[in-house]
C-alpha positions, 0 to 999 in steps of 0.5 A: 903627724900621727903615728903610724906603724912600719910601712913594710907590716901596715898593709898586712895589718890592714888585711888583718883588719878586714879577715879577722876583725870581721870575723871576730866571734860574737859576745855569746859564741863559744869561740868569744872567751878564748879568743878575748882572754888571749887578746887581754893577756897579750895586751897585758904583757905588752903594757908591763914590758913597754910601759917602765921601759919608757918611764925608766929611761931616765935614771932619775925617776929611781930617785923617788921611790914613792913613784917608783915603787908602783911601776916595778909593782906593775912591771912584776905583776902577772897579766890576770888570766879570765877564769870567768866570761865577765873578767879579762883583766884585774877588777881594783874594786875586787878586794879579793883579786886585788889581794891575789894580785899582789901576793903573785907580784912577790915572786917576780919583784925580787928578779925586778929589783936585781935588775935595777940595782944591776942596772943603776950600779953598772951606769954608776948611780950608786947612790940610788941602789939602796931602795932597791935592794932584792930583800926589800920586797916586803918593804916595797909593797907595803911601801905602796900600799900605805902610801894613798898617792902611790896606790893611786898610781898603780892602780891607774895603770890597772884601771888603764889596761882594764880600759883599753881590753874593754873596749877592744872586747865591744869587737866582738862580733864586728862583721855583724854589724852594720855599718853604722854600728861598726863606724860607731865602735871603731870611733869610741875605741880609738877615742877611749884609747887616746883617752888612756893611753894618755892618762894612765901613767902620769907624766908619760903619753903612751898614744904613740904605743897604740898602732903596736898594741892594735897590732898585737891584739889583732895577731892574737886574734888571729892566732886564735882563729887559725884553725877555725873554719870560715864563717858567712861573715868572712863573705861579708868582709870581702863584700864591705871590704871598699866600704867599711875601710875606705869611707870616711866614717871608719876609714878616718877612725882605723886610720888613726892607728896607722891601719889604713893610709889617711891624711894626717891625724893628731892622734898618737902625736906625743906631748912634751913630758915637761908640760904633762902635770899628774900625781908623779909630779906632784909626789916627786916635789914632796920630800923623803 
């Protein structure tokens, strides 16, 4: 069965839905940039705290520090804040950016590896505790970015992100569209979103983390527009309220993410982390 959210907040989410989402600024509207760069940096900040969390659990994944290095990177980088209405999150084409990105990670890294090195010591893997030793910053970062196969592994968290706030951003301006056209952009958003959220981190399946990050990005939206009066479109919502969340051409699509109350869904299913091949298995099997 698909994951869904807690039932006690899965009806205020879905009320959430049809108020704000309908009600998301249009792409060219003053309100469109604040609204989108809080969402990014919402789901951002999310991703950095749940996603090493998970891939730490087991402390054995220190002992690999080639694949290891690029998540406390990722753990410790600094969500991008938009400057320009054409960025919300980091472009790893842009060398420029990318050069910003990780002379910010220097600061948070050190705090990062004290931790580790707290953490593995308190639960009596000393032998790990070396690799990451706080002064070993520089050494960490150069670390990954010599090594071709561990860049590629950050920056498929960066790119994954990058994704997901993409798509989130084709909302803007979702109640004026018909309904054919919302069908449409609810269905791919949710399928690129399975898509990365599977594949961004090797080895870990993160479609289970989709109904908290749509939650997320819509209280951020909301938040947002807290103090904005309402538009026409919210009209429009109460209107296509019966129509656009119990179809089954949307309501089979929001429903996945646990918004709506549908039959069961394969969507979000974990996978077993023994089957999942990917770059992390491949770089834990080669030798120090």
């Amino acid at each position: 069965m698909g994951k869904r959210l807690d039932p006690k907040i899965s009806g205020a989410v879905s009320h959430q839905l049809t108020h704000h989402w309908l009600n998301a600024p249009l792409e060219r509207s003053a309100p469109f940039f604040p609204a989108f760069a809080a969402i990014s940096v919402e789901i951002q900040r999310t991703l950095r705290e749940r996603i090493p969390a998970a891939y730490f659990e087991n402390p054995d994944r220190f002992a690999t520090p080639r694949t290891a290095y690029p998540v406390l990177i990722y753990q410790a980088s600094r969500p991008y804040r938009a400057r320009a209405k054409t960025d919300f999150s980091y472009d790893v084409l842009n060398q420029s950016m990318m050069a910003s990105f990780f002379r910010m990670v220097k600061p948070n890294l050190g705090a990062v590896l004290s931790i580790v090195v707290e953490r593995l010591r308190s639960e009596g893997r000393d032998e790990l505790v070396r690799p990451y030793q706080p002064h070993r910053v520089p050494d960490v970062i150069a670390a990954v970015q010599k090594r071709s196969a561990s860049m590629s592994l950050l920056l498929d968290l960066l790119v994954g992100e990058s994704a997901l706030i993409n798509e989130l951003l084709r909302m803007g301006g979702f109640g004026s569209k018909t309904e054919r056209e919302q069908a449409r952009i609810s269905g791919a958003l949710f399928k690129s979103w399975e898509f990365h959220l599977r594949r961004m981190c090797a080895g870990h399946d993160f479609r289970p983390l989709g109904p908290e990050l749509f939650e997320i990005a819509t209280n951020a939206l909301a938040a947002q527009q807290s103090d904005r009066e309402p538009r026409q479109s919210e009209i429009r919502a109460d209107e296509d309220e019966g129509q656009l969340l119990y179809e089954s051409d949307g309501t089979e699509r929001l429903g996945r993410f646990g918004v709506v109350e549908v039959g069961d869904s394969g969507l979000f299913t974990p996978v077993d982390e023994s089957n999942a091949v990917g770059r992390i298995h491949e770089l834990e099997s080669l030798p120090e």
